[in-house]
C-alpha positions in Angstrom: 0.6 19.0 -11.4 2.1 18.3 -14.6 5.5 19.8 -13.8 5.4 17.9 -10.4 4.4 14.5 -12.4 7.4 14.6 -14.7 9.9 15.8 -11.8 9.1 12.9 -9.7 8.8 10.4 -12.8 12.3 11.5 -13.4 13.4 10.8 -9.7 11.7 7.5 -10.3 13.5 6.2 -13.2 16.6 7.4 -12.0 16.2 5.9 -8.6 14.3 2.7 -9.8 11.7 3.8 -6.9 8.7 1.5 -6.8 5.4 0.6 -4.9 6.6 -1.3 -1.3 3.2 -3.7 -1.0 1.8 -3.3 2.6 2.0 -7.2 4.3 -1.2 -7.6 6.7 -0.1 -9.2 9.3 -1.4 -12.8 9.8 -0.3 -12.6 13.8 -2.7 -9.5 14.1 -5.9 -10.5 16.1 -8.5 -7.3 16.1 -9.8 -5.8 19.7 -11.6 -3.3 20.4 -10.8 -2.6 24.0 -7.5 -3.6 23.5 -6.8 -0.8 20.8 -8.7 1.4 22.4 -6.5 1.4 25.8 -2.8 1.5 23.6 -4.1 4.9 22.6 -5.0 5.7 26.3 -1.7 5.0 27.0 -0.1 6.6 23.7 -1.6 10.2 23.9 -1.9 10.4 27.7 -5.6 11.4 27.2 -8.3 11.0 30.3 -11.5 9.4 29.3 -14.9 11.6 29.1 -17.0 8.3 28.6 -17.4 5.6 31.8 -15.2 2.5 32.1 -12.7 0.2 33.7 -9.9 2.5 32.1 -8.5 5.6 33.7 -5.8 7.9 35.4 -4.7 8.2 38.7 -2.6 10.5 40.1 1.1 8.5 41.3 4.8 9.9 42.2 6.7 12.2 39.8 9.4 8.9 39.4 6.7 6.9 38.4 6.6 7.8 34.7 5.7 10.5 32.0 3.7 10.8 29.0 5.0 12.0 25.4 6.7 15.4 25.8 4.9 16.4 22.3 1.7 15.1 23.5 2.2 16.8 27.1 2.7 20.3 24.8 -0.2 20.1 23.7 -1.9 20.8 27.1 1.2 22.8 29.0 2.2 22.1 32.2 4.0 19.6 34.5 1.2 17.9 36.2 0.4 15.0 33.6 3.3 13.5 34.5 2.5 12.4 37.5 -0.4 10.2 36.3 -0.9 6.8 35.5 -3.1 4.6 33.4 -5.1 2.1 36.1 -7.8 -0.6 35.7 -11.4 -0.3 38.0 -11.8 -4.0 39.0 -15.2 -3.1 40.0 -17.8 -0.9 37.9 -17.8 2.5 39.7 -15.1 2.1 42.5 -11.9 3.6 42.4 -11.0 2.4 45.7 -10.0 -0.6 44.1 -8.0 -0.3 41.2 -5.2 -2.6 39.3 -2.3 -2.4 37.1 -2.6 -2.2 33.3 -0.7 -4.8 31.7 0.6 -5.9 28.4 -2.8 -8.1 28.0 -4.8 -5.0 28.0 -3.9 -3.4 25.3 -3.0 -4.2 21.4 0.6 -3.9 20.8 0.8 -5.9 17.5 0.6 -4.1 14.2 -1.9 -4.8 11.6 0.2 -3.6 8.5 3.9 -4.0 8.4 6.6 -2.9 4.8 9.9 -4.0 3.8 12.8 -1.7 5.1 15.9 -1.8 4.2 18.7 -0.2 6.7 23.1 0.0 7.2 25.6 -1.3 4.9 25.1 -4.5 3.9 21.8 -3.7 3.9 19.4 -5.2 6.6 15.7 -5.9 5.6 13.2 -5.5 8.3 9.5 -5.6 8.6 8.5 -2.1 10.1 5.4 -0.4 11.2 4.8 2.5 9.3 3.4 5.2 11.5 2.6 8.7 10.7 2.1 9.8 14.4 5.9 8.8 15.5 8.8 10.5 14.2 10.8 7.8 15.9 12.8 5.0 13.3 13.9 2.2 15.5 14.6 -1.5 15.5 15.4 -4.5 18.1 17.9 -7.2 18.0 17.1 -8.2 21.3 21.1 -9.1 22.5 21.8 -6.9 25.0 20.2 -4.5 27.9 20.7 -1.2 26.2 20.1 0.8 23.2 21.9 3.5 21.4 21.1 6.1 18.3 23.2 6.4 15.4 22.7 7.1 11.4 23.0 5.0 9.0 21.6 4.6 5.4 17.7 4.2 4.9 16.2 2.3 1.7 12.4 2.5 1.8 10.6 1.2 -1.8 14.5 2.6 -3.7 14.1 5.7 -2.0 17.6 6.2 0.1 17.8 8.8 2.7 21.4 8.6 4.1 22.6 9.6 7.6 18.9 8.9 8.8 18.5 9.2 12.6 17.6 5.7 13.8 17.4 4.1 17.2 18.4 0.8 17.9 16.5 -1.4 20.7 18.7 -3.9 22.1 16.1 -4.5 24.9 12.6 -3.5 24.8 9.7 -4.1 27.1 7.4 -7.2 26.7 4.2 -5.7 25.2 6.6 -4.5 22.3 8.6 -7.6 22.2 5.0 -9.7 21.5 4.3 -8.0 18.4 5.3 -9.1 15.0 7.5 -6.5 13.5 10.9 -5.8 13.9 10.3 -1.9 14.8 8.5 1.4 14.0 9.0 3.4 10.5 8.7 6.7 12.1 6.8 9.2 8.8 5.4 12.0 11.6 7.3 15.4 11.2 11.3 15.0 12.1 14.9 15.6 10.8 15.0 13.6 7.8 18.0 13.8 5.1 16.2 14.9 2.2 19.9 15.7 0.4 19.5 14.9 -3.5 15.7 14.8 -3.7 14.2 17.1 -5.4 11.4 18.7 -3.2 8.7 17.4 -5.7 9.6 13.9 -4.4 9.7 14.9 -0.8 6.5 12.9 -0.1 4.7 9.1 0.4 1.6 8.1 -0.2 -0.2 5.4 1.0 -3.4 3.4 0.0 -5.3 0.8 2.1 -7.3 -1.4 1.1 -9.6 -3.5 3.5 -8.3 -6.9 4.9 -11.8 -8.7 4.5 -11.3 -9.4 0.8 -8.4 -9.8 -1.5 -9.1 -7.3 -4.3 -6.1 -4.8 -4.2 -3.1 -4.9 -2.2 -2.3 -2.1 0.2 0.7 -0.3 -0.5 3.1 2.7 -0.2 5.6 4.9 -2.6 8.4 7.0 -1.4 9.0 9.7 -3.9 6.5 10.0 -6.4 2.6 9.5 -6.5 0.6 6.4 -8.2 -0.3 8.4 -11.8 -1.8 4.9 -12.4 -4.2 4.7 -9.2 -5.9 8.7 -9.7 -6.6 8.0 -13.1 -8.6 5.4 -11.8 -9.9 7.0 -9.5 -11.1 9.6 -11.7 -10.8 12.9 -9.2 -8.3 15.5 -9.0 -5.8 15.5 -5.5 -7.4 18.1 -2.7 -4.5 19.6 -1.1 -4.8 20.9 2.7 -1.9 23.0 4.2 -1.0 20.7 7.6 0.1 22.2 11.1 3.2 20.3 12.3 3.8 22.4 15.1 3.3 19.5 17.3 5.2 16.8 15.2 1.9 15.2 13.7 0.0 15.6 10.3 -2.5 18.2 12.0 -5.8 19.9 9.6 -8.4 21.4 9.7 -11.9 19.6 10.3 -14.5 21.3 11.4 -17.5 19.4 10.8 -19.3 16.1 10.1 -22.7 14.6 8.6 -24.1 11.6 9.5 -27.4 10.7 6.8 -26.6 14.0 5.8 -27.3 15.9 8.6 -24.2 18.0 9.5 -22.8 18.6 13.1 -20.7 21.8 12.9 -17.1 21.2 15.1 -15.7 24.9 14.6 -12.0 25.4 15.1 -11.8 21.7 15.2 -8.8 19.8 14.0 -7.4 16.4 13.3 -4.4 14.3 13.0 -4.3 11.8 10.1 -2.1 9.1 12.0 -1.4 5.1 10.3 -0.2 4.0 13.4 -3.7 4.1 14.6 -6.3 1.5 13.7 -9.8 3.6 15.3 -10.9 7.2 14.4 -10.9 8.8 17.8 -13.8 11.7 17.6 -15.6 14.1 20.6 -18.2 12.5 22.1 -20.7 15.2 20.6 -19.6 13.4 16.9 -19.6 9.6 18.8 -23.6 10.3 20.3 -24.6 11.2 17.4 -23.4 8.7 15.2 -23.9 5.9 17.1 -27.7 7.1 17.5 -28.3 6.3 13.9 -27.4 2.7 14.5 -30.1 0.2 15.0 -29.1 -1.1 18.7 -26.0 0.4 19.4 -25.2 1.1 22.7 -22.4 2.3 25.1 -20.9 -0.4 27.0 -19.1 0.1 30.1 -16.8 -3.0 30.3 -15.3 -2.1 26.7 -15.5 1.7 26.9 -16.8 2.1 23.6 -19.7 1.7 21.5 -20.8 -1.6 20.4 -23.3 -2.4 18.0 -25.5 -5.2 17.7 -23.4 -8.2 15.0 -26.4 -8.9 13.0 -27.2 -5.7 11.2 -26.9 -5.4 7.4 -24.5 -2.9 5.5 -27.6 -0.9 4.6 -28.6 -0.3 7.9 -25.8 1.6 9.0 -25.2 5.3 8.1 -23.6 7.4 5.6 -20.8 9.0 7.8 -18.9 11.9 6.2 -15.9 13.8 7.5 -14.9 17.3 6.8 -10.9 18.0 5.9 -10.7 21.5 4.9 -13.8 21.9 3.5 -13.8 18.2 1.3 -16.6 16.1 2.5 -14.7 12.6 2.6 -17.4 9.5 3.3 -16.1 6.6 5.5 -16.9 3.1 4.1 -19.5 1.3 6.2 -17.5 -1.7 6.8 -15.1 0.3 8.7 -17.6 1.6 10.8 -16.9 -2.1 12.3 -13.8 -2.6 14.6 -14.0 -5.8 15.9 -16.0 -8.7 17.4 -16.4 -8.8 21.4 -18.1 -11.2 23.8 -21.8 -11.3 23.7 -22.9 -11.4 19.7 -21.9 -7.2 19.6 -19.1 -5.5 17.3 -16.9 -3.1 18.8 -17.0 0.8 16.6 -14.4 1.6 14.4 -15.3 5.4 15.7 -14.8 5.8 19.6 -14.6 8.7 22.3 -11.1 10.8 22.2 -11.7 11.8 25.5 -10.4 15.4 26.7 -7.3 15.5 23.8 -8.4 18.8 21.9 -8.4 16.9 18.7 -9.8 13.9 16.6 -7.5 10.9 15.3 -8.0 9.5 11.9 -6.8 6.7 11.9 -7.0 3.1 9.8 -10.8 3.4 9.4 -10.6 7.0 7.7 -7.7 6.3 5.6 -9.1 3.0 3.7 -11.5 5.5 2.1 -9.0 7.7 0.2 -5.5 7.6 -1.2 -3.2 10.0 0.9 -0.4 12.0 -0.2 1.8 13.0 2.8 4.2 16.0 1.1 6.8 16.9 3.3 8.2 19.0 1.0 5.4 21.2 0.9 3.8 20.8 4.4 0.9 19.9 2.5 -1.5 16.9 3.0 -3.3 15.4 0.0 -6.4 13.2 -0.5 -8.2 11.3 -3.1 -11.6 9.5 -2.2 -10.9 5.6 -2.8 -14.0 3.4 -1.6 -13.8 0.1 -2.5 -16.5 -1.4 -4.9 -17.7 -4.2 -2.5 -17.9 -4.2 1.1 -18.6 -6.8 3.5 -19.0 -6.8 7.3 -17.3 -10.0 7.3 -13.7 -10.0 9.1 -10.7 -12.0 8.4 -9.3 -14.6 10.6 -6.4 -13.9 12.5 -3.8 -16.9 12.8 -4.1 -19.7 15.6 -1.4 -19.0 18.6 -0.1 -22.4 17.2 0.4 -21.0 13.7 1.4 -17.6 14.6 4.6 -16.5 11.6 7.8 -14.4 12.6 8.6 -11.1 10.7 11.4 -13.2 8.8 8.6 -15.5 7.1 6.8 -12.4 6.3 9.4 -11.0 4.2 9.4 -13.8 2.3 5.7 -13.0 1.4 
């Protein structure tokens, strides 16, 4: 690593590249449900577990699904499906539309990006499942694609592929951010950087407390942060075949008792705020917590809102043989209606593998090395945890993506 080190130190200085702090955004308001139903929507995935949510089958013209996410199960016949509502518990003879309202379009971590010549600075959504780099200005009713100049943190990538919204639809248009920072697997212009440096990294750090700052760095890794962390990078060789950060995970423990998940993979994706798991891993989990239960009208697992830190388990997950423990607090989504909290680990419904999102990732540093179609992890749990979570801003207070770049 040593080699690696000085390369990208030298990148650094010569670049002036440096940490891009991650803003939480004060707009974002957590739910369950809400979050829960984007990713419905997102992957194209049918539900395994009961609920109001679910696809019908509607005409071809009506619509498709991601063409790398329709890959991944072959055939035509997903796109003629459509994500409905149940307005009545068991009846599918009465369905309704899904709307904006039902799901969580807003982003709950937005960085500075700069783009073009003058430069433009914008508040983006990094996402590791999207390969897609766009932004809206809202003027017109169409959109293009064209290159231009990317500065990310100092690193520029020039001639990057970027798409440029000039009318999007109104569940995108209410969130915060000016656009999506597309990190998945893509064409990216990686002339002048030394393969070393063909990587980010990215470390969370919880919202309910205001210990560390989340951030990113294009280029090089935070020499500073594994010291301090005190354990050596474990590197996993990653399957892109299907555009996303795939590995290998074939098992879990939950109070140390392991449930093998052979052949199983996941995709380590920032653009999602759950962990989506099989059912097998959801029962199982959720069966160590005192009072949790299924609940139909959310379609997910709630738990009951007054149990203690201790009470809830010790939940490990397996990347390539590294047992990687998922802080407790992140076990919790999200209050709902009723005096329950909504899981931060839910069904993934027939998609043949998991999604780590936002409640994985807060517990380790990640090293995302293009360069070397690697994936790299360092546990990072935080030293005090609390169930407590942060208050989202009133409607009345709510801040544009122009006052948060002024944060």
């Amino acid at each position: 690593m040593e080699a690696i080190f000085a390369a990208q130190n030298k990148h650094k200085e010569t670049h002036g590249l440096q940490k891009i702090k991650v803003v939480h955004n004060k707009n974002y308001q957590r739910h369950g449900t809400k979050s829960y139903v984007y990713l419905l929507n997102r992957f194209g995935f049918e539900p395994t577990k009961p609920g109001p949510y679910h696809y019908v089958e509607v005409p071809p013209e009506a619509g498709t699904i991601p063409e790398k996410v329709r890959a991944v199960f072959g055939g035509r016949e997903r796109q003629d499906r459509r994500l409905r509502k149940r307005l009545a518990e068991g009846d599918d003879t009465r369905t309704g539309e899904v709307t904006a309202e039902d799901q969580q379009y807003d982003s709950m971590y937005l960085i500075r990006v700069s783009i073009g010549t003058p430069r433009q600075n914008l508040m983006l959504d990094p996402d590791t499942g999207s390969a897609d780099t766009w932004y809206g200005d809202g003027s017109t009713a169409s959109g293009s694609v064209g290159t231009d100049t990317l500065d990310v943190g100092g690193l520029s990538v020039e001639h990057q592929t970027i798409e440029v919204a000039l009318e999007v639809s109104p569940q995108f248009g209410e969130g915060t951010g000016d656009g999506l920072l597309g990190l998945a697997w893509s064409k990216i212009n990686a002339q002048d950087i030394p393969k070393e440096a063909e990587l980010f990294t990215s470390a969370f750090y919880s919202g309910r407390d205001k210990d560390k700052d989340s951030f990113f760095t294009f280029g090089y890794i935070d020499q500073d942060l594994l010291k301090e962390l005190g354990e050596e990078i474990h590197w996993t060789p990653i399957d892109n075949s299907a555009g996303f950060w795939s590995v290998s995970s074939e098992y879990v423990s939950i109070n140390d008792q392991k449930v093998s998940l052979d052949g199983n993979t996941a995709i380590m994706d920032t653009g999602t705020s759950l962990a989506l798991m099989s059912d097998e891993v959801v029962d199982a989990l959720y069966a160590k917590i005192p009072g949790a239960a299924y609940d139909y009208s959310n379609q997910g697992y709630v738990v009951p809102s007054n149990l203690s830190l201790e009470e809830l388990p010790e939940f490990k997950i397996d990347i390539v043989g590294k047992n990687f423990l998922i802080q407790k607090e992140d076990l919790i989504f999200a209050p709902i209606e009723g005096g329950s909290w909504y899981g931060g680990v839910q069904s993934r419904g027939n998609l043949p593998f998991d999604i780590l999102g936002d409640v994985v990732l807060k517990s380790m540093y990640a090293i995302w090395d293009q360069g070397n179609k690697r994936f790299g992890d360092v546990p990072k749990l935080e030293k005090t945890q609390t169930l407590e979570l942060p208050e989202a801003s009133a409607a009345s207070e709510r801040i544009t993506s122009i006052e948060l770049l002024a944060l």
